[in-house]
N, C-alpha and C positions, 0 to 999 in steps of 0.2 A: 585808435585803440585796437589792440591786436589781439588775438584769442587762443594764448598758446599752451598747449597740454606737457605735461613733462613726466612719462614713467620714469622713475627713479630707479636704474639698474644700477650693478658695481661695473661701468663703464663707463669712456667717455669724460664728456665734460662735469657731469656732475660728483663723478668720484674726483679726480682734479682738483675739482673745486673743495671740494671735501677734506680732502689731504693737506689744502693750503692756507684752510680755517678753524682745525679744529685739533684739540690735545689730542683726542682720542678718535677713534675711527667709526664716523657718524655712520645712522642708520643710511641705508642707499637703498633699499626695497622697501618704499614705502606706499605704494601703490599709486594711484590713476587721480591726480588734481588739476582744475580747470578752473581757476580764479583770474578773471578779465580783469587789467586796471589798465588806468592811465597812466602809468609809470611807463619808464621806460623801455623799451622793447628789449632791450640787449641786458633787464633786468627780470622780466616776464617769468624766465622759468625757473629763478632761483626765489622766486617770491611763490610760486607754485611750491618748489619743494620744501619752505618753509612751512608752508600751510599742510603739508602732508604732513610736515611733522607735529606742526600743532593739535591734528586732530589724530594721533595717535600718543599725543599727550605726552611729548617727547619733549618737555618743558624749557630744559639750560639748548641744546640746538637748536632748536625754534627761536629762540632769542638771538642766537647769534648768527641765526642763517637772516633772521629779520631783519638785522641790524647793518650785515653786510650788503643787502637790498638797498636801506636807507643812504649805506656810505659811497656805496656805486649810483645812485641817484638822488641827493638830496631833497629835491624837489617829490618825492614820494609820498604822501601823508601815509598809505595804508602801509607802507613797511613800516612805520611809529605803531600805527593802530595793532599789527600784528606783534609787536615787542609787548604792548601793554598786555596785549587778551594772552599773551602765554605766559605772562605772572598771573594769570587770571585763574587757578585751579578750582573753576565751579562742580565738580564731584566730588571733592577731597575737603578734607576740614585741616586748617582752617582755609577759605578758600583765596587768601590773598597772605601766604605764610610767610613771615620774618617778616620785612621791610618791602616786602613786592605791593603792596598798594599806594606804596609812596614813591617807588619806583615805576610805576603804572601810571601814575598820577600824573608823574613831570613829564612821560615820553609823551602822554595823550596830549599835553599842552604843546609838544612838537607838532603832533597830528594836527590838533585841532588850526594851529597857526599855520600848516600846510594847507589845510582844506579847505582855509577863508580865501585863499588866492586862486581867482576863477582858473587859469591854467593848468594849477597843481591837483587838484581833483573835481572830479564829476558831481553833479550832484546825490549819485547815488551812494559815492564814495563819504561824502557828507557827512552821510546817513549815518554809515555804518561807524564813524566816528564818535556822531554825537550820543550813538548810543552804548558805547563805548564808554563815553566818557557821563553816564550817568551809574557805571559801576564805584566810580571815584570819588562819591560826590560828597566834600567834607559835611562833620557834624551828621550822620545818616545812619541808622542801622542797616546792616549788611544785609539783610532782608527786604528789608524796603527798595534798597540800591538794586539789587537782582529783579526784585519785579519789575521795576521801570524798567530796567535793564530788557525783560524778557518782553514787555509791554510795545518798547522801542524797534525790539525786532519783529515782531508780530507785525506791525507798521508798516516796516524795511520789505517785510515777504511777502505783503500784500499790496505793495508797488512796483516791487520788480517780481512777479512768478515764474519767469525764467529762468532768475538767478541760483540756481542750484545750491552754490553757497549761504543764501540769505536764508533760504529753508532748512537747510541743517544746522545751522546757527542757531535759527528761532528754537527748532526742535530739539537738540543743548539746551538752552534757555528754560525749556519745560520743564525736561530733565531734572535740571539747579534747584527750580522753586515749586518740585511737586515733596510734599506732605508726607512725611512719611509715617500720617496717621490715616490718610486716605486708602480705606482701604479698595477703594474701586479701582484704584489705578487710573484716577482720571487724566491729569499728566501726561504717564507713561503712554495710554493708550492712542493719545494726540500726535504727542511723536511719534510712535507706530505709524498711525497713519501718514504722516509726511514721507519718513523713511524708508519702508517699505515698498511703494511705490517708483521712489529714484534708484534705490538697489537695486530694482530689476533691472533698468533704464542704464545702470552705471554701474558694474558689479565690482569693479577697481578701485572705487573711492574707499578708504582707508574709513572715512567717518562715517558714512553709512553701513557699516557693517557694526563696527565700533560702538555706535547709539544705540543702534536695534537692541545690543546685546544688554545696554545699561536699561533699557527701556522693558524688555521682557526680564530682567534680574529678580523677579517675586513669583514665589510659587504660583499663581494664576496664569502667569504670562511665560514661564519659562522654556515649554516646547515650542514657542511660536518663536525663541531664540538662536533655536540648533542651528539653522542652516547657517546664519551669518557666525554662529560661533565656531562652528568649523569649517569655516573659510577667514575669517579674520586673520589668521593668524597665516596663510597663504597668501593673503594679499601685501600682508606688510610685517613682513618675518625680520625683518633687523633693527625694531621698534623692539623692546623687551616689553613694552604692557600689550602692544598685538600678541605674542606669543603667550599672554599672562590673562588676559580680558576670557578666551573662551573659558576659562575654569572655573567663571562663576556662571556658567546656566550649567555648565555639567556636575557642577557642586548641588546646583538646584534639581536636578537630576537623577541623584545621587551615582553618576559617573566618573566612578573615582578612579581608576585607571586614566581614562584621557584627561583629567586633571593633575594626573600626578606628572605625564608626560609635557602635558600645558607646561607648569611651570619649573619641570625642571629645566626647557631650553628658556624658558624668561629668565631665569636665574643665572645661568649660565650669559647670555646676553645682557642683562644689568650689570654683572660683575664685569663684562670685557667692556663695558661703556662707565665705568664708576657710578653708576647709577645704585647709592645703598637704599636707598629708597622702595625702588621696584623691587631691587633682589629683597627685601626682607618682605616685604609683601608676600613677592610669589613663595617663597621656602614658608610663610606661616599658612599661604593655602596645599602649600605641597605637606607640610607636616598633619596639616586637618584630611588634607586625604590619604595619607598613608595610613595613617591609626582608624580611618575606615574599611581597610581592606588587612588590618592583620600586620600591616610590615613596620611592628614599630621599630624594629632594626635599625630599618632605612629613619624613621622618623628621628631616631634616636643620634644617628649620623649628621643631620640637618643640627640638633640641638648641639652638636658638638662642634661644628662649625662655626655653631650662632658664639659660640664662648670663645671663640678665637676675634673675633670682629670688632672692629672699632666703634665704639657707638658713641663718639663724643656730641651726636648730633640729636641723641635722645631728647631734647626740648620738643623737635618736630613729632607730630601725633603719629603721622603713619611711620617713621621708624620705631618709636617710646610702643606702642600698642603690637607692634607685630614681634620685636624684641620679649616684649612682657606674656603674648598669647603664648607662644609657642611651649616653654617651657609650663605653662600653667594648661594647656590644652594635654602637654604629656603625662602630667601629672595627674588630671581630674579624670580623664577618658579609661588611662588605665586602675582608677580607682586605690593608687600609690598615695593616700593621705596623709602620710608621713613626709612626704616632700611636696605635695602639696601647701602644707602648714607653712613650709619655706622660701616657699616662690616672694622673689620681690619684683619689685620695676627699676630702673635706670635711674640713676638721680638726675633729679629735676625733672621727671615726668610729667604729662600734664595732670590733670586731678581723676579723668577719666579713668587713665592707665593706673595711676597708684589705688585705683579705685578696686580696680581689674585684679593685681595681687591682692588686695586683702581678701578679697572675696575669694578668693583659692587659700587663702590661709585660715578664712570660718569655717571653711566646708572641710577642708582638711584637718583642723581641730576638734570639731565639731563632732563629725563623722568618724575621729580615732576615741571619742569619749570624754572630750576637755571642753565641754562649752560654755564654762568662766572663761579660760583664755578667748573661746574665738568671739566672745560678748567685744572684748576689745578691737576687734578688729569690725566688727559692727560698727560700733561709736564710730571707728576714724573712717570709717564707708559715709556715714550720716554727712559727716563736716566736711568730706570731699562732695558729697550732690550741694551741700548748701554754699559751697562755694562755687559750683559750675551754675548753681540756681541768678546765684549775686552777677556771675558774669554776664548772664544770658543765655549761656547753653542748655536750652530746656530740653534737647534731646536727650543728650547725656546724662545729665539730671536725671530723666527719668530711667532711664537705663538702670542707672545706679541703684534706683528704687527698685526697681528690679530684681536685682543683686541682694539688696540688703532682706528683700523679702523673701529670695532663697536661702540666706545662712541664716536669717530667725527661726526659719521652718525648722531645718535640720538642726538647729541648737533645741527647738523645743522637744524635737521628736525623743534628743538623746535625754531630756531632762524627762521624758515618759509622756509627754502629753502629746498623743496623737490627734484626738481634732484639733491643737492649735495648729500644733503641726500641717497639720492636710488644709487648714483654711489659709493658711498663711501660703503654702505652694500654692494651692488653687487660685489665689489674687495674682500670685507674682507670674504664673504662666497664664493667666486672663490677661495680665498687661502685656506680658510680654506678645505677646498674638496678635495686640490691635496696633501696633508700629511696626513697618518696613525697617530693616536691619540698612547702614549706610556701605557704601559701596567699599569700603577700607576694610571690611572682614567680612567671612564667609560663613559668619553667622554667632550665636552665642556660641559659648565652649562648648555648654550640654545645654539642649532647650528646657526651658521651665519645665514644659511639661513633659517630657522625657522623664528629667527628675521627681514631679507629681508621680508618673508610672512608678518608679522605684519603690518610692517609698509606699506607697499602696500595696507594693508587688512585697517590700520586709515588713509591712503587718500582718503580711496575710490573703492580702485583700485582692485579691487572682483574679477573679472575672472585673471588677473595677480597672484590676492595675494594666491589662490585655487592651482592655479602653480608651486607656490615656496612652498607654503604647501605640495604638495604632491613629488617635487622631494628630501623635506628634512626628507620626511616620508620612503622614498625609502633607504635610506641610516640610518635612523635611526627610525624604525618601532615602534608602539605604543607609541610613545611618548603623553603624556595628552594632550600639550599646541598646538601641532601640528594638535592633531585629534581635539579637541575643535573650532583650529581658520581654522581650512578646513571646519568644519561643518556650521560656522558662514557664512564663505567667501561662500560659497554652498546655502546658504538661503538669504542673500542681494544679489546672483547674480543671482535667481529666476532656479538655477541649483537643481531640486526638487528629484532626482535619485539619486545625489551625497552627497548632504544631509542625506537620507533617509541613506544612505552605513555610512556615517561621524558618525553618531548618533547611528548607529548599531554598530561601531567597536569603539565609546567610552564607550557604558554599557556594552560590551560585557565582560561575568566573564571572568578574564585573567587567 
């Protein structure tokens, strides 16, 4: 068993190789992988470079760098094992999309019948199969499947500790099945401590930079994110989600410049790898930061593009939700209610996303003076949570509750009743506070309590509404509409200090 490393430049045998497998022109900088098998040698570093792409979540070439592993060495069980785990999207919902768990399913029964043949793999390699193949497991909630899953490797890491690999596995694993009701970040902070630790050890691996960043991704943790987020994207700059990953701590940050540059080279690299997935991701966190720094131009450019595109693939969540924000984020930010009222989703969205337009369409009726009309769009908000309720999706669900509790408020405020109004925000930005946002957006449109602030700030209610402005500014920093209506709320409340700070940290160059 050999132990062979492969930095992945555009030279060489690895571009070669690249040129002779692929439609499109695979990533080739993907940084510094060290995965020991008992494969065969003269396969070694192209099963490394599959695994650099897997952990920069470079999903369709990973499968078929895997695959080529497998065909150059039959006798491989871990190139099966690595085809299955990159249908495997454990940060993305849904995490085994279209037909990938049935696809996952059969390759692991190739692994698995590799790695009963004493020759064919180690016992460590076993391992890593059989835990593998507890993500698959028929009849099982996908829930349950992930903890044993994370269980199995927990196991794996604490029989091999040298195994570099077995540890950022396990600490993914955490990642997948941490809570995003927990507010302690207990989880997150486990992986931290794994990964942190081998990134200093190993500053080239693509995944430890990559995790850190998903693991500090909540306002508590997110300064302890920067460094690997701006190196991520220098480690493995021909990955378009390395290029696209730093933009969520500087979103957490409210570093909207080096997010806007984040994603516009992911965008740019998704689009020269066909990848519409990544590119509408990065363009809806490139449109969420532009309309924080002022340039709705530019943002407005993006939306013009997005109406040029193909989206026959809208079924999938992260295309249907990133297609459906952007347009509903230019809408609601600039306070344009009239096209708000407009906004749809993509046909056959999932319930989420259709979930997503109406609720720009209450707020937008609502808020223009019509809240008969947007009562209807309430209703069809209701029967979309009760149907993500019936599937299982209790996150979303509550999301949605969420949702429907901001366009009640603002339907009763217009109907003149301000405390229902204000109790109605005050629940929906209390829930919204006690769940972690999922890794597929860069946050609500506008947060509950942002909007709480507003609407305290058009009754009147100035010192109150300065309040809710700045505990929604605390949790989610620079934001435009936040620093704007503190500044306003700061000057009708004759508070001339807080102002004077409001006004400073909205021109301030970001």
């Amino acid at each position: 068993m050999k132990r062979i490393a492969c930095m992945f430049l555009l030279l060489g045998y690895c571009a070669a190789w690249a040129q002779e497998t692929h439609d499109h022109t695979a990533p080739e900088t993907l940084g510094k992988v060290e995965f020991s098998t008992s494969c065969a040698a003269k396969v070694q570093g192209s099963f490394n470079r599959a695994v650099a792409l897997l952990h920069s979540f470079t999903y369709a070439p990973a499968i078929e760098a895997f695959t080529r592993v497998a065909q150059a060495d039959p006798g491989c069980a871990m190139a099966h094992w690595g085809v299955a785990m990159s249908y495997y999207h454990q940060l993305w919902e849904p995490a085994f999309p279209g037909d990938a768990l049935d696809k996952a399913r059969a390759v692991l029964e190739k692994a698995e019948a590799g790695a009963q043949q004493e020759k064919a793999a180690t016992p460590r390699e076993r391992e890593y199969v059989a835990a593998a193949a507890l993500l698959v497991t028929p009849n099982e909630a996908y829930p349950a499947r992930a903890a044993k899953y994370r269980d199995a490797m927990a196991a794996l890491a604490g029989h091999y500790r040298d195994d570099v690999e077995a540890q950022i596995f396990y600490a993914l694993a955490l990642l997948a099945t941490a809570s995003p009701r927990d507010q302690s970040h207990q989880n997150q902070k486990a992986a931290a401590k794994i990964l942190v630790p081998l990134y200093q050890k190993y500053p080239q691996h693509p995944g430890l930079s990559h995790y850190i960043i998903h693991a500090t991704d909540n306002a508590e943790l997110a300064k302890d994110g920067l460094k690997a987020a701006q190196e991520y994207s220098h480690i493995a700059p021909s990955a378009p989600h390395a290029l696209h990953m730093p933009s969520h701590i500087f979103t957490r940050l409210g570093m909207w410049n080096d997010s806007i540059k984040s994603n516009q080279a992911a965008r740019v690299a998704a689009r020269a790898q066909g990848d519409i997935g990544e590119e509408l991701h990065s363009m809806d966190y490139l449109v969420y930061a532009s309309l924080q720094v002022g340039r709705d131009a530019e943002a407005a450019a993006v939306l013009k593009d997005l109406s040029a595109m193909n989206l026959s693939q809208a079924k999938e969540f992260k295309i249907a939700y990133a297609a459906t924000a952007m347009p509903v984020r230019y809408a609601v930010e600039r306070r344009k209610w009239e096209d708000a009222a407009r906004c749809s989703a993509p046909e056959g969205a999932p319930p989420h996303v259709s979930a997503l337009a109406a609720w720009a369409r209450a707020l937008g009726k609502a808020r223009s003076g019509d809240a008969a009309a947007a009562k209807a769009d309430v209703e069809l908000m209701q029967k979309l949570a009760e149907q993500l309720r019936a599937a299982g999706n209790q996150y979303w669900a509550g999301q949605v509750d969420v949702q429907i509790g901001e366009a009640r408020a603002w339907i009763a405020a217009d109907e003149n009743k301000p405390e229902e109004a204000l109790a109605l925000m005050t629940k929906a930005a209390d829930d919204e506070d006690a769940v972690e946002k999922l890794p597929v957006t860069p946050g609500p449109i506008v947060p509950a309590r942002e909007q709480l602030a507003g609407m305290l700030a058009q009754m009147g209610r100035n010192d109150a509404a300065l309040t809710q402005y700045e505990k929604s500014l605390m949790a989610s920093p620079g934001r435009r509409g936040a620093l704007q209506g503190a500044l306003e709320s700061a000057r009708a409340a004759g508070m001339k200090s807080k102002a004077t700070f409001y006004e400073a940290a909205l021109n301030k160059p970001n």
